[in-house]
C-alpha positions as CSV (number, residue, x, y, z in Angstrom):
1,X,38.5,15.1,20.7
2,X,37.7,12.2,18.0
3,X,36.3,13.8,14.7
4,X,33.0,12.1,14.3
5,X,32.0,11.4,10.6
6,X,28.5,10.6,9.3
7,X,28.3,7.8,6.9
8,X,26.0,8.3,4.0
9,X,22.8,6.4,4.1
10,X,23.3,4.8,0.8
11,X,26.8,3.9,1.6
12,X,25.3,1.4,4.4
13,X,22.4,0.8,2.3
14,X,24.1,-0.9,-1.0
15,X,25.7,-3.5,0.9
16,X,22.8,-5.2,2.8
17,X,21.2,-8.3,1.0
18,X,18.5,-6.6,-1.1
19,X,15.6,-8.3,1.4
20,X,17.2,-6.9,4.6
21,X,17.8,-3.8,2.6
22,X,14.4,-3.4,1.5
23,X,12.7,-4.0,4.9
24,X,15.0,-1.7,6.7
25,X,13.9,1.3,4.5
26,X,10.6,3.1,3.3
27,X,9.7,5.0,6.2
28,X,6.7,6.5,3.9
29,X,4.2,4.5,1.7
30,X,2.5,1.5,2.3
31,X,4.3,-1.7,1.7
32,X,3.5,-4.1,-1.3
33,X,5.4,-6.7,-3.1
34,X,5.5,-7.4,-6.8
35,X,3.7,-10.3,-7.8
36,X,4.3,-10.8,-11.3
37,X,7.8,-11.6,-12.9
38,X,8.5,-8.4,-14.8
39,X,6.5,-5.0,-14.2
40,X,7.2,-1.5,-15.9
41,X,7.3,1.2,-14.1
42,X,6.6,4.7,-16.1
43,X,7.3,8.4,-15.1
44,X,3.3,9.7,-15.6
45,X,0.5,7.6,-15.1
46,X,-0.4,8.0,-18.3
47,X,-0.4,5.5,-21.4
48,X,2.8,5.4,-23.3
49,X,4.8,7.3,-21.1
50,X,8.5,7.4,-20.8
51,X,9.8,4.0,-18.6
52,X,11.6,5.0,-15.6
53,X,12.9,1.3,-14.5
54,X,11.8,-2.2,-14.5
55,X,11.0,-3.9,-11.0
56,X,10.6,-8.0,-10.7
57,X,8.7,-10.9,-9.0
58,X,9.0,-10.4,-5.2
59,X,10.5,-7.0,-5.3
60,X,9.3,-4.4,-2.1
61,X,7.8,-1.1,-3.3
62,X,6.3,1.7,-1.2
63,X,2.7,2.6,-2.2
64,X,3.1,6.8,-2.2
65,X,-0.4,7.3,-4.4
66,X,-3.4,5.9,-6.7
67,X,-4.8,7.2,-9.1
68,X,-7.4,5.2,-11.7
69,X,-5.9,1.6,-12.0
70,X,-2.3,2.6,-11.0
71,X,0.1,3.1,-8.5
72,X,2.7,5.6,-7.5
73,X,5.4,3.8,-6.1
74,X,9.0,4.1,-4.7
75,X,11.4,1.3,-4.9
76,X,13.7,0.7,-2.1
77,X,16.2,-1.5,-3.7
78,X,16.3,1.3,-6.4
79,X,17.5,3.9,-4.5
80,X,13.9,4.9,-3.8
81,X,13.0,5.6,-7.3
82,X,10.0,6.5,-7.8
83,X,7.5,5.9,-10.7
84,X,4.1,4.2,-11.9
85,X,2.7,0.6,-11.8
86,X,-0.2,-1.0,-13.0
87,X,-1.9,-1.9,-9.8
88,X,-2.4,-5.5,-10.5
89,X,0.8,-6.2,-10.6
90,X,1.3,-5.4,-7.0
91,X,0.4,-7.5,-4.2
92,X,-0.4,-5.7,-1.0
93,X,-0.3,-7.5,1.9
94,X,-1.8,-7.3,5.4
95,X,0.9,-7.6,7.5
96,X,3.3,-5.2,5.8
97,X,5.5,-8.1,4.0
98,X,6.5,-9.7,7.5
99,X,6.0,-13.2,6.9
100,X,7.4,-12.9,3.3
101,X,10.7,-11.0,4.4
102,X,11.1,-12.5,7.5
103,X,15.1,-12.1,7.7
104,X,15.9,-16.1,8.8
105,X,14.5,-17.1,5.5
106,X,17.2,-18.8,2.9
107,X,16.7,-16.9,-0.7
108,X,17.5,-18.0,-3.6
109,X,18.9,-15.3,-6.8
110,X,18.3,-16.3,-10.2
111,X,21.9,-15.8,-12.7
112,X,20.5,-16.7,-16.4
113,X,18.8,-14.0,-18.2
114,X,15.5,-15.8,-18.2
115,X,14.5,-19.6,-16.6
116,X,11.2,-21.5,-16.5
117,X,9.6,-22.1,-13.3
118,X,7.4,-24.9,-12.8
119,X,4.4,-24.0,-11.3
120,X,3.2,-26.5,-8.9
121,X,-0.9,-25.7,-8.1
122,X,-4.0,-27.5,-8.4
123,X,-4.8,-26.1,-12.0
124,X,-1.7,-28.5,-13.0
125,X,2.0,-27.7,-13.4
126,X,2.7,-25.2,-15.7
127,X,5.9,-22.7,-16.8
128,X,6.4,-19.4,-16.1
129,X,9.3,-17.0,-17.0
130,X,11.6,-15.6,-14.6
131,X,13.8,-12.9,-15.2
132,X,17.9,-12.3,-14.1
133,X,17.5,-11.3,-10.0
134,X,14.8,-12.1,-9.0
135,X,15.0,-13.3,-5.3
136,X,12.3,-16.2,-3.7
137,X,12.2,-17.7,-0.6
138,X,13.4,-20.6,-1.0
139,X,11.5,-23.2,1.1
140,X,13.5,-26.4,0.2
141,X,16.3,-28.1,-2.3
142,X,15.5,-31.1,-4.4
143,X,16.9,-33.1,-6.9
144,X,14.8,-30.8,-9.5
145,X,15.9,-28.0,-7.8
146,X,14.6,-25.4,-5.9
147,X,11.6,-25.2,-5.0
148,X,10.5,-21.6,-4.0
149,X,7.5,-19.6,-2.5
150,X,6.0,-16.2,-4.6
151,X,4.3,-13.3,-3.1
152,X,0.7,-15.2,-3.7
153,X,2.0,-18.3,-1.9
154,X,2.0,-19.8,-5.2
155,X,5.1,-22.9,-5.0
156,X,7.4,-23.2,-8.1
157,X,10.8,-25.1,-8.9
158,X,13.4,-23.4,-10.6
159,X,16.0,-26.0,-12.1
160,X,19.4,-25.8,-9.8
161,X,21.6,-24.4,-12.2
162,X,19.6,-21.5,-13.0
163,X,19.7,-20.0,-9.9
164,X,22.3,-19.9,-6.9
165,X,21.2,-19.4,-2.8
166,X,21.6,-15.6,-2.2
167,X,23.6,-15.5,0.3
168,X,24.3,-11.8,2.0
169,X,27.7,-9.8,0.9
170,X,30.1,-9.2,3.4
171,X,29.7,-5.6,3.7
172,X,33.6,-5.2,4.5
173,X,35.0,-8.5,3.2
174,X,33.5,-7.9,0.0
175,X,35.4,-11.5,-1.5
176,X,33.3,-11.4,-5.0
177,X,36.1,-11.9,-7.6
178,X,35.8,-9.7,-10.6
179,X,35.9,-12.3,-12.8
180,X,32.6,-13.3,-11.5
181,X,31.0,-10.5,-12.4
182,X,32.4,-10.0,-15.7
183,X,31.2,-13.9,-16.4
184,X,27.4,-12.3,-15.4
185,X,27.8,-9.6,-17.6
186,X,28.6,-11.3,-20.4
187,X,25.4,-13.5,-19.9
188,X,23.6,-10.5,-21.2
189,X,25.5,-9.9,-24.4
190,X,22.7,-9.3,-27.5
191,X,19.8,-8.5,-25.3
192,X,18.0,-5.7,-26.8
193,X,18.3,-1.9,-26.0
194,X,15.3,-0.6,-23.8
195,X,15.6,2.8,-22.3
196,X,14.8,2.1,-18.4
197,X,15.0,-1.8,-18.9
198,X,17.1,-4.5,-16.7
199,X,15.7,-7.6,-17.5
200,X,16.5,-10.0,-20.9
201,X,13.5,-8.2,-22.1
202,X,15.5,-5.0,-22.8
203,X,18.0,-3.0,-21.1
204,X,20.3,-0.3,-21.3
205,X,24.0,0.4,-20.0
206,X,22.5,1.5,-16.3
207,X,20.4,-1.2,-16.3
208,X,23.0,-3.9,-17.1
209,X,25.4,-2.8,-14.5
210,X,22.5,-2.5,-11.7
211,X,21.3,-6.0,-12.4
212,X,25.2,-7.6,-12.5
213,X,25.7,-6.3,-9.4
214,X,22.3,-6.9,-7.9
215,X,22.7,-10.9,-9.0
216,X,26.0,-10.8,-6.6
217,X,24.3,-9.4,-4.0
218,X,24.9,-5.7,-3.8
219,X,22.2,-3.3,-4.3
220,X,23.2,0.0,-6.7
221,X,21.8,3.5,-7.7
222,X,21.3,3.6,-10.9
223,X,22.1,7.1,-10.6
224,X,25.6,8.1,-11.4
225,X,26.3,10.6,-9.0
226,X,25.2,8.3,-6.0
227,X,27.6,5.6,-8.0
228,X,30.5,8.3,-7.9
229,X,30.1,9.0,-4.0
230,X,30.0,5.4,-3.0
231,X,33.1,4.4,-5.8
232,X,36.7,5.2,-6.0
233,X,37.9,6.4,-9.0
234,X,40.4,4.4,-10.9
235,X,42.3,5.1,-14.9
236,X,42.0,3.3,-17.6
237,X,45.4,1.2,-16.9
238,X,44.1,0.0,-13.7
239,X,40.8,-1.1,-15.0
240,X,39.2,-4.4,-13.6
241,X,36.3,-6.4,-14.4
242,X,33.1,-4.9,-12.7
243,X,34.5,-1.5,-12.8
244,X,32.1,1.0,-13.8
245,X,33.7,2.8,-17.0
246,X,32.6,6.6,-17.8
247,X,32.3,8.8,-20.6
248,X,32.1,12.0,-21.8
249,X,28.1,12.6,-21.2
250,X,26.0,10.1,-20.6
251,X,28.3,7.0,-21.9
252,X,29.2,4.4,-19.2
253,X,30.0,0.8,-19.6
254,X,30.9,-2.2,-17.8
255,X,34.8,-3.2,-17.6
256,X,34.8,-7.5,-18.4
257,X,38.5,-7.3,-18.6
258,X,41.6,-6.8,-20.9
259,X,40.5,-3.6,-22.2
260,X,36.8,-4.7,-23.2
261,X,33.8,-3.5,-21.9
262,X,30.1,-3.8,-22.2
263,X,27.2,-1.6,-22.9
264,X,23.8,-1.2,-24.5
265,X,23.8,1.5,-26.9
266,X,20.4,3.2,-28.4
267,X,18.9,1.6,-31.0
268,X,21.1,-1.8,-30.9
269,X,21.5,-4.2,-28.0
270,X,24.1,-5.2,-25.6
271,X,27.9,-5.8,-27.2
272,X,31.4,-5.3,-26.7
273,X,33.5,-2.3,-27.2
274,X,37.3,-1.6,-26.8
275,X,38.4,0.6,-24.2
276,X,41.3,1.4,-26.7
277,X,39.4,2.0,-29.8
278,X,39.3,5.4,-31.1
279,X,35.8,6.2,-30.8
280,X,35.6,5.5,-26.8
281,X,39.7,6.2,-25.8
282,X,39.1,9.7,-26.1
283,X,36.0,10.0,-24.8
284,X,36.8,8.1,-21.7
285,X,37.0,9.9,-18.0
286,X,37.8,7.1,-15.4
287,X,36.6,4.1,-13.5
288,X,34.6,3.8,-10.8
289,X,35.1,0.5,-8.7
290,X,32.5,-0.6,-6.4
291,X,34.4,-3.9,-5.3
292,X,37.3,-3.3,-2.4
293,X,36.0,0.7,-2.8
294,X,36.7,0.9,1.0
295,X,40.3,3.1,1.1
296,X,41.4,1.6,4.7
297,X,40.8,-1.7,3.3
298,X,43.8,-3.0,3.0
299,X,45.2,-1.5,6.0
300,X,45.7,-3.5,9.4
301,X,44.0,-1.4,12.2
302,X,47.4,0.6,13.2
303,X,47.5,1.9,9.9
304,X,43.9,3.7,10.1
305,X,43.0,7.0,10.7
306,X,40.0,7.1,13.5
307,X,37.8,8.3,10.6
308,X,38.4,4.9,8.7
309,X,37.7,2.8,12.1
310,X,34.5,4.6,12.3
311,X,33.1,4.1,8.8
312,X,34.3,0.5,8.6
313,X,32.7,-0.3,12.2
314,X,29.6,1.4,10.2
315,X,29.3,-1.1,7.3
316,X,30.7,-4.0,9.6
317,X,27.8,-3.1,11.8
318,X,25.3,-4.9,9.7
319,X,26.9,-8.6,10.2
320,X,26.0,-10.4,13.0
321,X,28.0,-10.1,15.6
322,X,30.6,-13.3,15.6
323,X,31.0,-12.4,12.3
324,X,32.2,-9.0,12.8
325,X,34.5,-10.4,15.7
326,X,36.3,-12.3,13.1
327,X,36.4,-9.5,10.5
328,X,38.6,-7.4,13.2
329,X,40.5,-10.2,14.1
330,X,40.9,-10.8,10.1
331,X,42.0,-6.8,10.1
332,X,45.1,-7.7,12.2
333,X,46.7,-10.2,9.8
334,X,50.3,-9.2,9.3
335,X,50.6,-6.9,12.2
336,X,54.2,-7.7,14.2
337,X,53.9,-9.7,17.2
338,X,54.5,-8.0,20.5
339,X,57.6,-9.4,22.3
340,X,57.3,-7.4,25.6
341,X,56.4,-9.7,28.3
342,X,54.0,-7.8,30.2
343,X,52.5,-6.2,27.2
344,X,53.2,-3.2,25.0
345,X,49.3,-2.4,26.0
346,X,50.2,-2.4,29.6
347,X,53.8,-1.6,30.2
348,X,52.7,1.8,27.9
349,X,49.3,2.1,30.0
350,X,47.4,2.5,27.0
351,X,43.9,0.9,25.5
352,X,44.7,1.5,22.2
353,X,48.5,-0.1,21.3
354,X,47.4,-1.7,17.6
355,X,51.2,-1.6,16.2
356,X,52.1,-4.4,17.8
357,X,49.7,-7.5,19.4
358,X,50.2,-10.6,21.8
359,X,47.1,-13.1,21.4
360,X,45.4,-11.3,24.7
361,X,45.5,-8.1,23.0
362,X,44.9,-9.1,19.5
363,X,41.4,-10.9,21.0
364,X,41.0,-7.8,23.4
365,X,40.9,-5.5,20.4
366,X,39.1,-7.8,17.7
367,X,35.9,-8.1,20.5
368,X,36.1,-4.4,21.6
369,X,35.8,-3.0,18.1
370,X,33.2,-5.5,16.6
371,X,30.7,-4.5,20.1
372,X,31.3,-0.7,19.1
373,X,30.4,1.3,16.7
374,X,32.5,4.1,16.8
375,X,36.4,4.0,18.4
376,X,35.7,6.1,21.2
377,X,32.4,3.7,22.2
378,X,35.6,0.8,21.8
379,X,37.4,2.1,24.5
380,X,34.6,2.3,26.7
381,X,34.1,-1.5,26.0
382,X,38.0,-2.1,26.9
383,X,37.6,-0.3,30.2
384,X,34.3,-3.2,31.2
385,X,35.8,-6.1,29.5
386,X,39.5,-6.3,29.7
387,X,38.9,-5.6,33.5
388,X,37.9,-8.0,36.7
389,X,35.8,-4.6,37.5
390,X,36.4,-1.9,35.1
391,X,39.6,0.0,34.2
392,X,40.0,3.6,35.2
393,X,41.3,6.4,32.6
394,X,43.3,9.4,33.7
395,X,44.2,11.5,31.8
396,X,43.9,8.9,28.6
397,X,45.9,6.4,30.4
398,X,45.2,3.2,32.8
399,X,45.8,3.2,36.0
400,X,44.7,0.1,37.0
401,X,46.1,-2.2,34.6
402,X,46.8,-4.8,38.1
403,X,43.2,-5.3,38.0
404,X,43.0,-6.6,34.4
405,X,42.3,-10.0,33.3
406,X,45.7,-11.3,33.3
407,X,45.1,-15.3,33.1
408,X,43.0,-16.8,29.6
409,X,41.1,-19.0,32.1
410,X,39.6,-16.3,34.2
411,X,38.2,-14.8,30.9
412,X,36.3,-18.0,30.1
413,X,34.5,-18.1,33.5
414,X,34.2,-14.5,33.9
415,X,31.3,-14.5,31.7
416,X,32.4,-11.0,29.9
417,X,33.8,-13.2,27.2
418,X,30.8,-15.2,26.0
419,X,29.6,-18.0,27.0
420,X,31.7,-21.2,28.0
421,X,30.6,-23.4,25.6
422,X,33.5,-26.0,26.1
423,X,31.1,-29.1,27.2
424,X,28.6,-28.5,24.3
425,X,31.2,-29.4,21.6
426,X,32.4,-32.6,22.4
427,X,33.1,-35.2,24.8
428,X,35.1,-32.9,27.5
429,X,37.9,-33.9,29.5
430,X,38.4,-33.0,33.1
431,X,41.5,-31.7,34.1
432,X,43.3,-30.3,37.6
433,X,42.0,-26.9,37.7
434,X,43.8,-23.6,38.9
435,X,43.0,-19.6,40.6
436,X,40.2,-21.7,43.1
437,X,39.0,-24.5,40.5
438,X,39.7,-27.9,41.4
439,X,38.4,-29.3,38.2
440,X,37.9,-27.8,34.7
441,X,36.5,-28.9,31.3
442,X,38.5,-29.0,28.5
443,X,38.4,-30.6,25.1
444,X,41.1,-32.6,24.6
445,X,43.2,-33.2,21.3
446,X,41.8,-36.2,20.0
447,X,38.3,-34.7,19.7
448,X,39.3,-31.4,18.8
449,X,40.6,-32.8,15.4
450,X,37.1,-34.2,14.7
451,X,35.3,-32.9,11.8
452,X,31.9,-33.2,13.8
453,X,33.7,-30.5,16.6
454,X,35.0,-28.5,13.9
455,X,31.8,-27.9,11.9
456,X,29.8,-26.7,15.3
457,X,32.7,-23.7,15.7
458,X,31.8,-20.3,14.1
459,X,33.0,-17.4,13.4
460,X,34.4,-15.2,16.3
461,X,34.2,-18.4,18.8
462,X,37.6,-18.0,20.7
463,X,39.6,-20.5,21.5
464,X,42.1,-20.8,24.5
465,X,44.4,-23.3,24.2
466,X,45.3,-25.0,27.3
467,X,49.0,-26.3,28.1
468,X,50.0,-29.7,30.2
469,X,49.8,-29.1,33.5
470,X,53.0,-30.4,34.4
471,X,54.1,-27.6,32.4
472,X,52.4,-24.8,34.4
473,X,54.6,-22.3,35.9
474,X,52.3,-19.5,38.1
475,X,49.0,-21.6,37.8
476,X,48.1,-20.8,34.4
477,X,46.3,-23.2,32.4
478,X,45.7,-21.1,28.8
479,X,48.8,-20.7,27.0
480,X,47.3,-18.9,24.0
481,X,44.6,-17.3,22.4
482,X,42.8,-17.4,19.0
483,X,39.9,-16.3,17.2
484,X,37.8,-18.6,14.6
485,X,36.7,-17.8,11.2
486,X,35.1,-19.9,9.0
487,X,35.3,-19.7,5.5
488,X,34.2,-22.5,2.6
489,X,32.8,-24.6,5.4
490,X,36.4,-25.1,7.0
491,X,37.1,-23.3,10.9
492,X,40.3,-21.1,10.4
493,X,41.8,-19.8,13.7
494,X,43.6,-16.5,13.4
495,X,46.5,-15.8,16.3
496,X,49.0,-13.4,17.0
497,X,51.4,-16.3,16.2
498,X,55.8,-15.2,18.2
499,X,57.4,-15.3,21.1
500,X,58.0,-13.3,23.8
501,X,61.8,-11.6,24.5
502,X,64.0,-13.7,27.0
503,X,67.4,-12.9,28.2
504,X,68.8,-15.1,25.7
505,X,67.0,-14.1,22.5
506,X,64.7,-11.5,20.9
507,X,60.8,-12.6,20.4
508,X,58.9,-12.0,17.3
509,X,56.2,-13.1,14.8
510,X,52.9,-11.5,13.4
511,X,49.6,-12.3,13.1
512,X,48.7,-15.3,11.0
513,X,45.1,-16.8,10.3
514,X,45.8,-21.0,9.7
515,X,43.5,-24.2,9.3
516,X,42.3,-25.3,12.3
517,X,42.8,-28.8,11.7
518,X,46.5,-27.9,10.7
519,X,47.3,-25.8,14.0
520,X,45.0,-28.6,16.2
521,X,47.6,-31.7,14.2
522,X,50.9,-29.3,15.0
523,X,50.2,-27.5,18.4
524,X,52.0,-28.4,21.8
525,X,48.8,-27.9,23.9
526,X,47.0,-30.9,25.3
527,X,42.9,-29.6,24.4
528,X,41.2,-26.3,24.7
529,X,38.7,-24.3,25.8
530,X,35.9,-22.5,23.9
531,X,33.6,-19.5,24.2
532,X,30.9,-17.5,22.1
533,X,29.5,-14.5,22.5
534,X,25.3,-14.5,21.1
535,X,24.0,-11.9,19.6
């Protein structure tokens, strides 16, 4: 039986886009939002006391308490730390923050220390600071910039290159180059030491590495034992930018590359050190690295142990689903080509043959993990997908592989393969049909190499590429299977691209991911069909 591993909360947690993150969690407290740019928030609700954290405009906090002219709050997008707040400065709305964090909502994150936004009311436009991450709604783009929505329904504009849309982190993509965050970081260089601070105010070491990262989307505990559980370690010679560097007791830093780090000491402000310089080589422990922490990363799925499958199905499982279809199918790049030509999958009688793929399998496997969330539940999707009916298991093997789909067409109007959306692309071509059709849709060539097509495809669509019929042998119209993935605005399709063996010559060839437009301007079929599964 499959070891079953639990995944940590806060594992799952750190990767969702702070908004989605922060309405997810709080199952205590009453919901408010902040509602002024920058807000202390002490450890007694008493004057002077200690600061615990900083929280800004349009963060969620959970109302735990009042007392006097305060609240006791905890902050979800702080790992639930909790603290004090004056109470003006939190807005508490009736319907528990729905409207405002609705999840279709475009946000907007703001990179520069501190920006002006222009206030747009009927008491006449005016400035206001903003501080590094904050998040808005942002209602619409102009030639100003963007204009945005507070907690008050207040409208501002924030000027274009201040701020960037805030777009969610792949949870298991992860693609943020460290570079990038060591460019943030050094946005920060000679801001002012504050205990508890994160904003250009004042900050110390925690503080800067919580707000780098939260700028680029992922949410951290400033706690350091919750940053060790959800990092892998790494030494000094393997340092990168972003990595998390720790000392000997309460020292940490931020890695910005070739052996320099930042950090905020006490009684000084943010600045550069040398990871080599004798006051901080000998007091230094290791790395932690938050980007690419995932160990099975790198592997393609026949390389994982089931454990791995199951935690990354658990962080996959917060993308939509097309999107996770194409993150599996991304997972096979580079696995060999299967040259059987019945199958490995089915000459074997197995579900689960990941060393080598054919395009069925490779699109069997990519749609059976992304609907699962756990390996065992993926098998149970093979035995009602990949089957007419549903395949039968004894004693782990199939023993009814006859009864599988065994033709690309059938999938597309079987309906267990998302919906034929062939027609609603483009102007469709009818073609002799086969297996009882006398007709079928297809999209030919000509449009298929259209930008306007190829901008309506997203990720996990699967496309079946359809052959000349005069070059049909057994009726079959699909040839050969792909997945899309979309990245920078351009439709990738990713294919287990070989051959099958013949009596004259070995087959071979592995899985690739190419431009659409390149495979569409090079490929022997005559058009297509297309399908999508909804969410």
């Amino acid at each position: 039986m499959m070891k079953r591993i639990l995944v940590p909360a806060f594992l799952l947690a750190a990767f969702l886009p702070p908004v989605a993150a922060f309405s997810q969690q709080g199952a205590t407290g009453t919901p408010g939002i902040v509602s002024v740019p920058l807000a202390n928030v002490h450890e007694e609700p008493v004057p002077k006391s200690e600061l615990a954290t900083q929280v800004l405009l349009a963060d969620e906090v959970r109302i735990l308490e009042k007392r006097d002219y305060r609240y006791r709050i905890s902050i979800p997008g702080q790992g639930n730390r909790e603290g004090w707040i004056q109470q003006e400065a939190v807005l508490v709305p009736r319907d528990k923050g729905r409207a405002y964090f609705k999840p279709d909502r475009q946000w907007i994150v703001i990179t520069v220390p501190k920006t002006p936004a222009l206030i747009l009311d009927k008491t006449g436009n005016h400035n206001v600071s903003l501080y590094a991450g904050t998040r808005l709604p942002a209602l619409e783009t102009t030639a100003d910039g963007f204009k945005v929505q507070f907690p008050d329904n207040t409208r501002a504009v924030i000027g274009v290159s201040d701020a960037r849309p805030d777009k969610p982190v792949d949870p298991v993509i992860n693609d943020i180059a460290p570079a990038e965050l060591a460019g943030t970081a050094k946005k920060f260089l000679g801001v002012r030491h504050l205990a508890g601070g994160l904003s250009a105010q004042g900050m110390d070491t925690r503080g800067l590495v919580y707000l780098v990262y939260r700028i680029h989307g992922i949410v951290l505990d400033k706690d350091r034992a919750a940053l060790k559980a959800r990092a892998v370690r790494v030494r000094k010679k393997e340092l990168l930018p972003g990595d998390i560097l720790v000392f000997f007791g309460e020292g940490e830093g931020l890695s910005v590359g070739g052996g320099y780090f930042l950090h905020a000491p006490k009684k000084s402000a943010v600045q550069t050190g040398g990871i080599y310089d004798r006051r901080y080589a000998n007091a230094f422990q290791y790395g932690l690295r938050i980007l690419n922490a995932d160990p099975a990363r790198k592997k393609v799925p026949a390389e994982m142990t089931a454990d791995e499958v199951l935690i990354t199905q658990s962080l996959a499982a917060q993308l939509p689903l097309n999107k996770r279809i194409a993150y599996w199918a991304g997972r096979f790049i580079g696995t060999p080509y299967d040259p059987d030509p019945l199958g490995l999958y089915v000459r074997t009688n197995r579900i689960v043959a990941d060393e080598k793929v054919d395009c069925m399998y490779h699109t069997f496997r990519s749609v059976e993990l992304a609907m699962s969330d756990a390996p065992r539940e993926a098998i149970e999707k093979a035995l009602d997908l990949r089957f007419i009916t549903r395949g039968e298991l004894l004693d782990g093997l199939v023993r009814n592989y006859d009864a599988r789909f065994q033709y690309g067409e059938d999938m597309v109007f079987s309906g267990k393969w998302g919906k034929n959306i062939t027609a609603d692309l483009g102007a469709a071509k009818k073609i002799a049909g086969s297996r009882g059709r006398d007709e079928v849709d297809i999209l030919p060539k000509d449009v298929l190499v259209k930008k306007a097509l190829q901008d309506q495809l997203r990720d996990g669509d699967i496309i079946y590429w359809v052959k000349d019929p005069k070059k049909r042998v057994v009726e079959e119209i699909v040839a050969h299977l792909s997945t899309v993935r979309v990245k920078a605005g351009k439709p990738y399709v990713i294919h287990a691209a070989g051959s099958k063996d013949s009596a004259t010559k070995r087959g071979g060839g592995q899985v690739k991911e190419v431009l659409l437009s390149d495979y569409v301007r090079d490929m022997r079929f005559i058009g297509a069909f297309v399908t999508r599964f909804e969410q």
